[in-house]
Residue, then its C-alpha position, 0 to 999 in steps of 0.5 A: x569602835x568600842x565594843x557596846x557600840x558594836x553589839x548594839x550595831x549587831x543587834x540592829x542588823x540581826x533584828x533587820x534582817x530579822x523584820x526583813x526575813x520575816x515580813x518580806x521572805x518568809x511569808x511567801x515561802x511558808x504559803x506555798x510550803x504550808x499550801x503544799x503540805x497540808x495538801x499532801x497531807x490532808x488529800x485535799x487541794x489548799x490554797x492560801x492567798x496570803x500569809x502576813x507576818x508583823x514581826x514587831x507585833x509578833x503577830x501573823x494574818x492568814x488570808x483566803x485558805x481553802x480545803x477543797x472537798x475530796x470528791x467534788x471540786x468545792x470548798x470543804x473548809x475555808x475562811x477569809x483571814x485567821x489572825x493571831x497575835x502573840x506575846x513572846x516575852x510573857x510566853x517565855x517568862x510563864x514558859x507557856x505559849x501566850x496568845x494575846x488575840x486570836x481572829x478566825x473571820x469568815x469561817x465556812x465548813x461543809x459536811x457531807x454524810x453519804x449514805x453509807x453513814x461516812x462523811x467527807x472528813x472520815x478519811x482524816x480521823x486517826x485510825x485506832x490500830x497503832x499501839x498507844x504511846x505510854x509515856x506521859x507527854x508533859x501538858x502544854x501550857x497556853x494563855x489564850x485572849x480574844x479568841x473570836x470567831x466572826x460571820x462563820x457558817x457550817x453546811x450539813x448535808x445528810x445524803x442518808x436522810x435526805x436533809x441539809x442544815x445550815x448554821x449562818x451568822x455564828x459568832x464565838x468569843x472567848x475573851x481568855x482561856x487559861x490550862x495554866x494551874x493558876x488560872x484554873x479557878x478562873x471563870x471564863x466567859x464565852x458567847x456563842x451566836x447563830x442562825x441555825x437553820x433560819x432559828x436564832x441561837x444564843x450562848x452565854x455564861x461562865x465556865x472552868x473547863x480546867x478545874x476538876x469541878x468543870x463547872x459552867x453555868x450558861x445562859x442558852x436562849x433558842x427562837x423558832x427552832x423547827x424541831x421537823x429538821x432533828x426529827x430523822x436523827x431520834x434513836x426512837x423512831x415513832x409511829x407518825x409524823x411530826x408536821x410541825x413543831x416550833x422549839x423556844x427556850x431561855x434557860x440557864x444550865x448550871x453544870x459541876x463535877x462533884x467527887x465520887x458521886x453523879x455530875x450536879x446538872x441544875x436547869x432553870x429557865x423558860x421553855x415552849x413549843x409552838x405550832x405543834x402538829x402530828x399525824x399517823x403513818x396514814x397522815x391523820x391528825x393526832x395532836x394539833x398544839x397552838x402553845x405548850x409552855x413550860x417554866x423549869x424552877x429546879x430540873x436536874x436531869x441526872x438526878x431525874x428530879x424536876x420542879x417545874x413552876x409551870x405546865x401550860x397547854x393551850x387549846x391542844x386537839x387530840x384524836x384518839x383512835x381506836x381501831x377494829x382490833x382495839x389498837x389505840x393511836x396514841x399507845x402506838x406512837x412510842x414503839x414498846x420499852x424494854x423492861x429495863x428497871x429505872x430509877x424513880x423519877x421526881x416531879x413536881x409542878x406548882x401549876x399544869x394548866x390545860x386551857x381550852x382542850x379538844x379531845x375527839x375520840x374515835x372508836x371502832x371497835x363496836x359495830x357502828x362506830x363511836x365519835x365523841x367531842x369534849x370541847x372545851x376541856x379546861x384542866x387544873x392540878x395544883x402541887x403536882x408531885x411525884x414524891x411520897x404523901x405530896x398533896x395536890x389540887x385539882x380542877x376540871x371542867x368539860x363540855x361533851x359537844x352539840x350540847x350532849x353534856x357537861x363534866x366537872x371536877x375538884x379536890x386533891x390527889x395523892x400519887x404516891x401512894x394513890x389517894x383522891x378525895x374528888x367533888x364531881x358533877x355530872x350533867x345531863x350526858x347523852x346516854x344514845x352517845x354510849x349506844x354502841x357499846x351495848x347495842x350487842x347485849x342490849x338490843x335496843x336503840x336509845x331514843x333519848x335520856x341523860x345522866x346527871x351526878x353530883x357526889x364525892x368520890x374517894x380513893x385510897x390503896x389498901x394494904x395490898x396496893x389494890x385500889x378502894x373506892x367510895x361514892x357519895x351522892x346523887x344520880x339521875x337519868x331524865x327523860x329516857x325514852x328507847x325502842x326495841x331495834x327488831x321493830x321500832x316500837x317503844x320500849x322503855x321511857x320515863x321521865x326521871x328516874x333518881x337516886x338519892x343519898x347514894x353511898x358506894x363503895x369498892x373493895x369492900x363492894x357496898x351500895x347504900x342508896x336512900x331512895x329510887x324514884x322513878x316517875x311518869x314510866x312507860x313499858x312496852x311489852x309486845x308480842x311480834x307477829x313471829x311469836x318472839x317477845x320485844x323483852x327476847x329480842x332485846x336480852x343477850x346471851x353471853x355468846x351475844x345470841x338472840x334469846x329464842x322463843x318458844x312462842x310458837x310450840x306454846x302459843x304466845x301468852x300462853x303459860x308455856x310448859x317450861x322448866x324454871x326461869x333462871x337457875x339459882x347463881x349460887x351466890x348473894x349479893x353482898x353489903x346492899x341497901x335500898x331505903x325506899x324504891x317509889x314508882x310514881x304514875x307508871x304505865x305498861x302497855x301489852x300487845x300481842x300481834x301473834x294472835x289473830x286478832x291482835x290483843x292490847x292491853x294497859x296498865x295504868x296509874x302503876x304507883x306504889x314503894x318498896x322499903x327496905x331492901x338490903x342483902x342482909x339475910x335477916x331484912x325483909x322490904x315492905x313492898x306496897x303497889x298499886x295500879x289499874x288495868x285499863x280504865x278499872x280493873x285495880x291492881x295491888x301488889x303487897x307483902x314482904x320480900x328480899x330479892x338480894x340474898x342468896x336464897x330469894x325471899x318473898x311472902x307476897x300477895x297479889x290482887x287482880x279485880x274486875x279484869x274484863x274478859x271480853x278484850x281476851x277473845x283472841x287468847x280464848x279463841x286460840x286455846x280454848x276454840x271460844x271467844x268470851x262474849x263476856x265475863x270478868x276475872x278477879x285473881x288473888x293469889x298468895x306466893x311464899x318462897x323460902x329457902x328457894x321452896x315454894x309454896x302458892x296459893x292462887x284463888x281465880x273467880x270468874x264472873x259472868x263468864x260466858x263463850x261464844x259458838x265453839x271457832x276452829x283453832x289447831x292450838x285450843x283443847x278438845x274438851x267441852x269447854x262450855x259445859x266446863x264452865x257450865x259446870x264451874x259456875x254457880x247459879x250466880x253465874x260466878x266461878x270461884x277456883x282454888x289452885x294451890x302450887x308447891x315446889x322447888x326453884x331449884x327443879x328445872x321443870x317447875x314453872x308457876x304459871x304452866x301448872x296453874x294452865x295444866x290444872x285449869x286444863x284438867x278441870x276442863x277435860x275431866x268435865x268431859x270425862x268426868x263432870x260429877x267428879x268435878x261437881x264432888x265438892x258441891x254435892x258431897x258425891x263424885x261418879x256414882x252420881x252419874x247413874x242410878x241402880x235399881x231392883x232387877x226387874x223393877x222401875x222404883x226408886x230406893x231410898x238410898x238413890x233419892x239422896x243421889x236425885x236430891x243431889x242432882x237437884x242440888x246440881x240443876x239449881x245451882x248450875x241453871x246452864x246445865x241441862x240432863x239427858x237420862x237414859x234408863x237401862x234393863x239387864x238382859x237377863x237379870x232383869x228378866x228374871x227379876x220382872x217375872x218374880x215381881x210379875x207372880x208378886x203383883x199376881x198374888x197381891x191381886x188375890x189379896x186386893x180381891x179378898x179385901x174388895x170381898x171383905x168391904x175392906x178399904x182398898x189400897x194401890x197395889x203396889x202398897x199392898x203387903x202379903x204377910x209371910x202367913x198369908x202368901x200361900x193362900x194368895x200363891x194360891x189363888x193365883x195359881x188357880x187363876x191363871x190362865x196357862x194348863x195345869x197339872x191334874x189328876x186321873x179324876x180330872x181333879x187339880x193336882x195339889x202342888x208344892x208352893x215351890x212347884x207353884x212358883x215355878x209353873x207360875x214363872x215359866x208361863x209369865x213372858x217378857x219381851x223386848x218391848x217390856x224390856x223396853x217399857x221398863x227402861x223407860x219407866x226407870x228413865x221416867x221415873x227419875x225424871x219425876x222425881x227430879x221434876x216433882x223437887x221444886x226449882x227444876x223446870x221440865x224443859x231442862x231434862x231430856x229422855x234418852x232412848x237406849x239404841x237397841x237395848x245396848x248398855x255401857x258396862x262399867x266395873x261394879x255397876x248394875x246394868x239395871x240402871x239409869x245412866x245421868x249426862x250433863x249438857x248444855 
């Protein structure tokens, strides 16, 4: 044979026995050599249906493999047939392995994690304690083509948190992949499809495992995804339970390596959840999420930049909670962060779109608990952005539910720094929502009202990064009506109080308003039965104390003795302007049910203004009030003040007319022990408060003024208090009293109105005490009007004592109530030795008047007759020879010729007075002064009254003679 023919005969036969060996031999001995091997070596159970090897396709198919699970008889890995398909003479030209098809069909995977945290493959991961080889191991080279895997599943079974997942339907396709150097700059394009528990899953895109830039760019798109499966596996754990939550997404994922800085990751695409719903750990409702949609123009994670064209929340439900201790719900679903410094993040979003937003908040912090709806809340911001100076638009409108209001908003916001320029309209939100929340300061309950505003509101950071503010617009409270909580009665209503042309601002703090208007009001101001004021039952103490009253110590109504009001804060309120307050048919309704009877009054038609308020220490505001108390009675308020600077202003007039008096029978009948059957009172009164000093003058005229039988009341002065008033009113029956008051604001015990009571009380007691005192003003005269002096021993009145009687004339007809007792009083002993001496005179007249009879001369009364000095010892005389008493005489019998001084002396000693004379001559003084005062014209007889001395007894009073006649005012 020739030797070519021989080679080729060589040939054939080795490749025969090649193709035999291969197809027929050695298949089933790899099977059970591999199943044997992988068994020892994995510690699994592997089996292998059959092993396929086509030698002339070099081509090999591996069927029905399975890995049991180490601790229970299933299967761990398994798969129906993995066929390859390789190409030998391009793997030995390009010296690399060259694989043409690679088919795995049919894969399935369980994974257990038991509750240890290991899994049941955790015994085939390389341990980590040999030594590693150092010696560079030369890369093997492959070409891989239609590598697929068709139909495969995995199950995961978590034991630690009690889930499984399932991962059907996956199919992989990698149509080439490539380590070899030239192919490297080759973009593979693989695809990935699965249903991951029950959600549709899709991978698509280009990639370069192998080139230094590992750029990929891959399309992921998700369906349904529950993201309630994933939760358990969150590092942070939250604060509530996620119901329910459905993740889409279509996004495209651009990822590449760039040398020596941060990996480039750009995501793009759409994105969204559905059916979001999450509770507390008490399983109540937090959030409810029908659709968040989100579109991602530019994200890249790693740069924590994102632009986002789109944010749509649609009809979100929020509840907001806050609890007892004032823990919020929403700030406890994240557990705290650690303060560990970030990067800033970018964010920018062309359009986040809030539509149809219900927000429930629920507060229990006050002690009746708070509930508000907003439905529907309907939110705009246009050019969201993080980034310095980036100007965005919003938009918003809400409605507060079961009608209680509505809010609306626009214009532009800065994040960084802050700054917004907003237009808001506020209308007509329910004041009685916000109750709770000062119902421990303010005690009242709050019946109706609503606020309303429409303005502009700006914000910018200063300098030092603390926030400035400005307001400009309108406000308004309509319709308010409320009722003091401690009785239910009506506090406080008005129809509309408004405020126009508002200019606010915070730091600096200013208030600049145009105007305030209030119109239709109604106060209420009453007196409880227990003596505490609706107004003391309503105000706070800081502590969140009842203010107590002092009612029942001062009587209520009562001017109470009580320090000053309030103490001076010490500080000013700065940058304030009010152009013009205007009330507007306002009405104040006063009861007292303290006293008994009850007492009401109203004030009504209260109207008026007040210009130019500023806190400007120069300004001084033009207060103009008027109104009427009851039906008549008008009321003006005017003068100057300024209530907004540090050290009060105020040069105020006040002016109070035709007050009827009777309806105040209940206070008189307290305090003065008399009703007021009737009478009128006009006050006027003039207050200047500068520098905190005051000065006050107080004009009080009482009209007609008349009191009822004295009633019985612990609380009213002991003291005449008719005669008081007798003694006060002029013949017109008019009282007219001036009361000026001075002091100091800053004095604790200086109060106004409890030093115009003391002084009206010291008018009433010293008309007891001292009522000529109280009548000096009109008679010149003071005490010593109370009495009249005369000559010992004599009945006539002087001179110098008939200016008094004129003056107690004076007094009698301009007090016509008044009546006078009169009691005349003799002196003991002075007036005994001053009767004798005028007795012996009007003896030595007698011898007068009888020598002038002798003489025909003209006869005259006796008391007008004068003994001149020449002449008194001729009547002495004669008077001495006249009388009747035994004389001294001579041994002849004769009448012993005495001295003028012996003759006195006899004389006296033998004139007797006695108690009756005494008597006698206290009742002619009395007598005498009556007569005198009767003899004026214009006072009537009726009015004066004789008082018989008891006993002769005589009250001793500090220079007065006791030969005198004492004068008491009555009634």
């Amino acid at each position: 044979m020739k030797r070519s023919v021989k080679i080729t005969a060589f040939i054939i036969a080795v490749v025969f026995v090649v193709v035999v060996a291969g197809s027929l031999i050695l298949p089933p001995l790899l099977k059970n050599y591999l199943a044997e091997k992988l068994t020892s070596t994995l510690h699994r159970q592997v089996t292998i249906d059959d092993i396929n090897i086509n030698p002339w396709m070099v081509s090999a198919r591996v069927k029905g493999v399975s890995i049991k699970d180490a601790s229970r008889n299933a299967p761990f890995v398994s798969f129906d047939e993995l066929y390859v398909n390789a190409e030998v003479i391009s793997s030995l030209i390009q010296r690399s392995v060259v694989l043409k098809d690679i088919c795995l069909s049919r894969p399935n995977i369980t994974i257990d994690r038991y509750a240890d945290g290991t899994f049941n493959f955790s015994d085939l991961i390389p341990g980590r304690d040999k030594p590693s080889d150092t010696k560079e191991v030369k890369p093997l080279y492959y070409t891989l083509r239609n590598i697929k895997i068709t139909d495969g599943q995995i199950v995961f079974k978590d034991e630690r948190i009690h889930q499984s997942h399932n991962i059907r339907d996956m199919d992989l396709s990698i149509p080439f992949l490539s380590n070899r150097d030239k192919d490297i700059d080759v973009s593979i394009e693989p695809k990935f499809a699965a249903k991951v528990n029950g959600s549709s899953l899709k991978v698509g895109g280009k990639t370069k495992p192998f080139h230094p830039s590992r750029e990929v760019s891959a399309d992921v798109t998700v369906q349904h995804l529950n993201l309630t499966h994933y939760l358990s596996y969150n590092p942070l754990k939250l604060n509530g339970r996620l119901v329910s939550a459905l993740f889409d997404t279509k996004l495209k994922i651009n990822f590449m390596t760039r040398k020596e800085s941060t990996p480039h990751l750009m995501v793009t695409g759409i994105a969204g959840l559905r059916d979001v719903a999450f509770d507390d750990t008490e399983g109540n409702r937090i959030l409810k999420l029908p659709a968040l949609d989100l579109v991602l123009k530019s994200a890249l994670p790693l740069d924590q930049d994102f632009h986002l064209s789109r944010v749509a929340f649609d009809r979100p439900e929020i509840v907001v909670q806050r609890d007892k201790d004032g823990r919020v719900n929403l700030l406890d679903i994240m557990p705290p962060s650690k303060s560990e410094k970030k990067s800033a993040l970018k964010m920018r979003i062309d359009e986040l779109v809030v539509d149809a937003a219900s927000i429930s908040f629920l507060d229990a912090v006050p002690a009746t608990p708070v509930k508000i709806v907003i439905h529907p809340l309907d939110f705009e911001w246009l050019d969201f952005s993080t980034e310095r100076d980036a100007i965005g638009e919003l938009d918003l409108s809400l409605i507060l539910a079961d009608k209680k209001g509505a809010v609306s908003a626009s214009g532009t916001m800065v994040l960084d720094p802050l700054k917004a320029d907003i237009a808001m309209d506020v209308k007509n939100i329910a004041i009685r929502l916000f109750q709770p929340y000062f119902h421990e300061k303010v005690r009242i309950n709050i019946t109706g009202g609503a606020l309303s505003s429409k303005g502009e509101i700006s914000l910018v950071m200063d300098e030092q990064g603390k926030p400035k503010a400005d307001f400009k617009g309108v406000l308004s409270v309509s319709d308010f009506a409320s009722v003091d909580k401690g009785h239910a009665n009506t506090f406080l209503n008005w129809k509309e109080l408004y405020f126009e042309g508002i200019k606010g601002g915070y730091n600096p703090f200013s208030v600049d308003i145009k105007g305030i208007s209030v119109a239709d009001f109604f106060a209420r101001v009453i007196v409880n039965p227990d003596g505490t004021l609706n107004i003391q039952n309503i105000l706070m103490t800081a502590e969140g104390e009842q203010i107590k009253s002092d009612a029942k110590e001062n009587g209520a109504g009562a001017p109470a003795e009580k320090g000053a009001e309030a103490e001076a804060t010490g500080g000013a309120v700065r940058n304030v302007k009010i152009g013009e307050v205007i009330l507007q048919g306002g009405t104040i309704d006063f009861s007292d049910g303290f006293i008994t009877p009850n007492y009401r009054a109203k004030m009504f038609n209260l109207a008026g203004s007040v210009k130019g308020l500023s806190s400007e220490e120069s300004s001084k505001a033009q207060v103009d009030l008027k109104g009427n108390l009851g039906s008549g009675s008008p009321i003006v308020i005017t003068g100057e003040i300024n209530p907004l600077v540090k050290d009060l202003f105020a040069d105020m007039e006040l002016s109070f007319k035709n007050i009827e008096l009777s309806p105040m029978t209940p206070y008189a009948s307290k305090y003065l022990g008399h009703p007021i059957l009737k009478g009128k009172l006009t006050y006027d009164a003039q207050y200047h408060i500068d520098k905190r000093k005051l000065k006050a003058d107080n004009n009080i005229f009482f009209d007609q003024l008349t009191l009822g039988d004295r009633v019985e009341s612990p609380d009213a002065l002991k003291a005449p208090v008719k005669l008081a008033v007798a003694l006060l009113a002029d013949r017109n029956g008019q009282i007219n009293l001036d009361i000026p008051v001075t002091g100091s604001l800053d004095d604790p015990q200086f109060s106004v109105w409890s030093l115009v009571w003391k002084v009206i009380g010291n008018l009433i007691i010293k008309a007891a005490t001292s009522p000529f005192a109280l009548l000096s003003a009109l008679t010149g005269g003071g005490e010593e009007m109370s009495y009249i002096e005369f000559e010992y021993g004599s009945a006539r009145v002087t001179d110098q004592n008939m200016e008094k009687i004129k003056s107690l004339v004076k007094v009698l007809k301009e007090k016509p109530a008044l009546k006078m007792d009169i009691r005349g009083h003799v002196d003991q002993k002075n007036d005994v030795e001053g009767w004798k001496a005028a007795e012996l005179m009007r003896k030595i007249k007698a011898q007068k008047l009888n020598d002038l009879i002798k003489k025909g001369e003209p006869v005259k009364p006796l008391d007008r007759i004068e003994v001149e000095p020449p002449e008194y010892e001729k009547y002495l005389t004669l008077a001495y020879q006249a009388a009747p008493f035994p004389k001294p005489r001579t041994d002849k019998g004769e009448l012993k010729i005495l001295t003028r001084s012996d003759m006195e002396k006899l004389m006296t000693t033998h004139i007797e007075m006695t108690d009756s004379d005494l008597r006698q001559l206290a009742t002619q003084r009395a007598q005498r002064v009556r007569d005198l005062i009767i003899g004026t014209d214009g006072v009537a007889p009726e009015r004066l009254f004789i008082i018989e001395a008891a006993g002769g007894e005589v009250e001793v009073k500090d220079k007065v003679k006791d030969s005198r006649v004492d004068i008491k005012l009555k009634l």
